[in-house]
C-alpha positions in Angstrom: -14.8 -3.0 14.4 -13.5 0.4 13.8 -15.1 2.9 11.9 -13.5 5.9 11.6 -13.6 8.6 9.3 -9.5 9.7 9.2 -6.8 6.8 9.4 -3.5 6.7 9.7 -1.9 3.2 8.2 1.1 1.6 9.5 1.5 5.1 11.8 4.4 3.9 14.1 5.0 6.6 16.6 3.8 9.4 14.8 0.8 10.6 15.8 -1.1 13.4 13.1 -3.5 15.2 15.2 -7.3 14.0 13.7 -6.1 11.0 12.7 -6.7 7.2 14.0 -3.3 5.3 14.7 -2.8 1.7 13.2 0.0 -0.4 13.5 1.3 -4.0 14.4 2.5 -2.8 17.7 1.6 -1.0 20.6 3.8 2.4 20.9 2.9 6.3 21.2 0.8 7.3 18.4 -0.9 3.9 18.3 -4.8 3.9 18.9 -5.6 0.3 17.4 -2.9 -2.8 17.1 -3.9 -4.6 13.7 -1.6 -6.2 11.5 -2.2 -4.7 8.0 -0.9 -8.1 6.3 -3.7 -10.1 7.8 -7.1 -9.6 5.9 -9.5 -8.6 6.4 -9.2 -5.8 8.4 -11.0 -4.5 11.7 -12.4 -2.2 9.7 -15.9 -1.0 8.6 -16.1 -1.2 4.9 -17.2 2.2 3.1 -16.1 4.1 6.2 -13.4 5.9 5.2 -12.8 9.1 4.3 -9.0 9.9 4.2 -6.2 7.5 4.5 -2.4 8.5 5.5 0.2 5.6 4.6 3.8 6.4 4.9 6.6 4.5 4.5 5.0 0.9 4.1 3.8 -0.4 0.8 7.8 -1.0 0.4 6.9 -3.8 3.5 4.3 -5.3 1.7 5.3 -9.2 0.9 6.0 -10.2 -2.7 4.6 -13.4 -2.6 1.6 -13.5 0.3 0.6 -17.9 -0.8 2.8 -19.3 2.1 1.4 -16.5 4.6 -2.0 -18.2 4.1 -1.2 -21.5 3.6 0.6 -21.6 7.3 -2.8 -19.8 8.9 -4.9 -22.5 7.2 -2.6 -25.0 8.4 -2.6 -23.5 12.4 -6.7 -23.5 11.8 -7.3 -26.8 10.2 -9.4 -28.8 12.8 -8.4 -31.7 10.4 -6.2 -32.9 7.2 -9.2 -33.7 5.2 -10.8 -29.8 5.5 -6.9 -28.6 4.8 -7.2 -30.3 1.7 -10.5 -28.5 1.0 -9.2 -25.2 1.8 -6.2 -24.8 0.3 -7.2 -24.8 -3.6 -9.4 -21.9 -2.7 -6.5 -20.1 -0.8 -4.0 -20.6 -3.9 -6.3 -19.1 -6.4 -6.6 -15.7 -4.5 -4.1 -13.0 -5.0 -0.1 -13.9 -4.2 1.1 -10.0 -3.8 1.1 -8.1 -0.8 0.7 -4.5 -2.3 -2.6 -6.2 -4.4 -3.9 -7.8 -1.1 -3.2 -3.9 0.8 -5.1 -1.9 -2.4 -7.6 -4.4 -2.5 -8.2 -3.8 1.2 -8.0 -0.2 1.7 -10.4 0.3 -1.5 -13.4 -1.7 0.7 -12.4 0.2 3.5 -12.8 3.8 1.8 -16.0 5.4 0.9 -16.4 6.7 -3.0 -14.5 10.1 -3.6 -12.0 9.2 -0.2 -8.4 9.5 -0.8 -5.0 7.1 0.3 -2.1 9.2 0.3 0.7 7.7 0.2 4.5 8.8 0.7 7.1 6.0 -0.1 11.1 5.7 -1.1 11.5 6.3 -4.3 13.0 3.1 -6.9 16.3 4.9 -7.6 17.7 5.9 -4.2 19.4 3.8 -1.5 16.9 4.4 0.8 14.4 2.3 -1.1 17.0 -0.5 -0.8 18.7 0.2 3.1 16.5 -1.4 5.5 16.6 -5.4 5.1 12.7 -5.8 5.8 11.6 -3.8 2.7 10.5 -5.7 -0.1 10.1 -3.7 -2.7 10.2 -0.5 -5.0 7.8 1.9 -6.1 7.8 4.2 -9.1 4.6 6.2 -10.1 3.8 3.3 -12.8 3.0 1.0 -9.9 0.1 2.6 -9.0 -1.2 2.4 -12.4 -2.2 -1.5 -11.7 -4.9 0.2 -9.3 -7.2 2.3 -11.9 -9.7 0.0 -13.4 -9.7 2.6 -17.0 -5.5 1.8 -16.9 -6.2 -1.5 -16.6 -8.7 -1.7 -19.1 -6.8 0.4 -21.6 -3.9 -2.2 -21.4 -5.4 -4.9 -21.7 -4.9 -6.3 -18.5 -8.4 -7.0 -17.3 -7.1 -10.4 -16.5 -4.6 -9.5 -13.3 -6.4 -10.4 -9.7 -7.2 -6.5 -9.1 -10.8 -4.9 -8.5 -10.0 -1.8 -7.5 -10.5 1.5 -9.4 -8.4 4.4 -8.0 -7.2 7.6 -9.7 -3.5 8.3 -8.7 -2.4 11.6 -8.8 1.6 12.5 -8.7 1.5 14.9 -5.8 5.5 15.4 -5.8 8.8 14.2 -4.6 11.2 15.4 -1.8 14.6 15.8 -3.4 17.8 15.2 -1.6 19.3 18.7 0.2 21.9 18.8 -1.5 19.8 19.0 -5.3 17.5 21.5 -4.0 19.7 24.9 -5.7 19.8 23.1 -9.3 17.7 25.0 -12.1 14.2 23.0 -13.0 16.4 21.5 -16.5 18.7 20.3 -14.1 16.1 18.9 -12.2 14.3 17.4 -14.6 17.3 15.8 -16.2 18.5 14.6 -13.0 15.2 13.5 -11.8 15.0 10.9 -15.1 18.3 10.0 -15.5 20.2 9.9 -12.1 19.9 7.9 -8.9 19.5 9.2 -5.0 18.4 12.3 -6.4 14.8 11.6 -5.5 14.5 10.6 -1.7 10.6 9.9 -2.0 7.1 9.7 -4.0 4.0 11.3 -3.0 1.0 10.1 -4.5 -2.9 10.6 -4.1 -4.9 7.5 -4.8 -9.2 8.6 -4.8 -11.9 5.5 -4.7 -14.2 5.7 -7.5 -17.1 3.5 -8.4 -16.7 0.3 -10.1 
């Protein structure tokens, strides 16, 4: 069971000095194989202090019911418990990015903070690589903060968590860098592959 303080989520080969690696595979930069779409985690719940995540909530599966229903299937000693099971897997949460929140909230201890750096909806990158699954704007993360929640009247959505997202910024294409902040702010609303990523801070607080 791991249980440390500083993680790094999904850290491929890049190691941040402090921080413990995670990732599905075994490379440089790597200090524990676990793959982050099988819950729960080999983690400690309450443990954590500060998360890094980059460039993998876009991963996260849309629709996670088949994922379970095939590892039931492969751990079913017998068609009669299958049958048992499987109501109980179907009512749980269907999203990947719900199941991941859901998940790193145990795992973090009140006041910790996920930050998390992801493409951003309107540029290509967001789209590019075949394996990603979906886009992020800085309304997504509303979904996590029990008040937002509450205040829309969405109490009703498969979601427990309650974390405060903070816009920490964007990184802007090279190119868009020179333009005056009304041009940026224009461009930033209104134009695509301006905005290369989103960086937000997501902090646990009390249910």
């Amino acid at each position: 069971m791991i249980n440390e303080k500083k993680l790094n989520l999904a850290c491929g080969q890049i190691r941040i000095p402090g921080y413990f690696g995670i990732d599905a595979v075994k490379m440089d930069g790597v200090d524990a194989v676990m793959n982050l779409q099988e819950f729960p985690w080999d983690i400690a719940s309450d443990s954590a202090e500060d998360i890094i995540c980059n460039h993998y909530l876009e991963h996260t599966p849309m629709d996670t019911h088949a994922d379970r229903l095939v590892r039931a299937i492969m751990a079913a000693p017998d068609f009669e418990y299958l049958k048992k099971i499987v109501p109980f897997i179907l009512q749980g949460p269907n999203d990947g990015l719900i199941d991941f929140m859901e998940e790193a909230y145990r795992i973090m201890k009140i006041g910790a903070k996920l930050h998390v750096t992801c493409p951003y909806y309107t540029t290509g990158i967001a789209w590019q690589d075949p394996t990603h699954r979906r886009a992020i704007t800085e309304q997504t993360f509303f979904y996590f903060d029990k008040g937002w929640r509450e205040r829309s009247k969405l109490e009703h959505y498969p979601i427990t968590t309650h974390l405060e997202t903070r816009i920490d910024g964007y990184d802007l294409y090279p190119d868009v860098e020179n333009k005056t902040i009304d041009e940026k702010k224009f461009s930033m609303r209104h134009l695509s592959n301006f905005i290369a990523n989103l960086k937000v801070t997501l902090t646990k607080k009390p249910i």
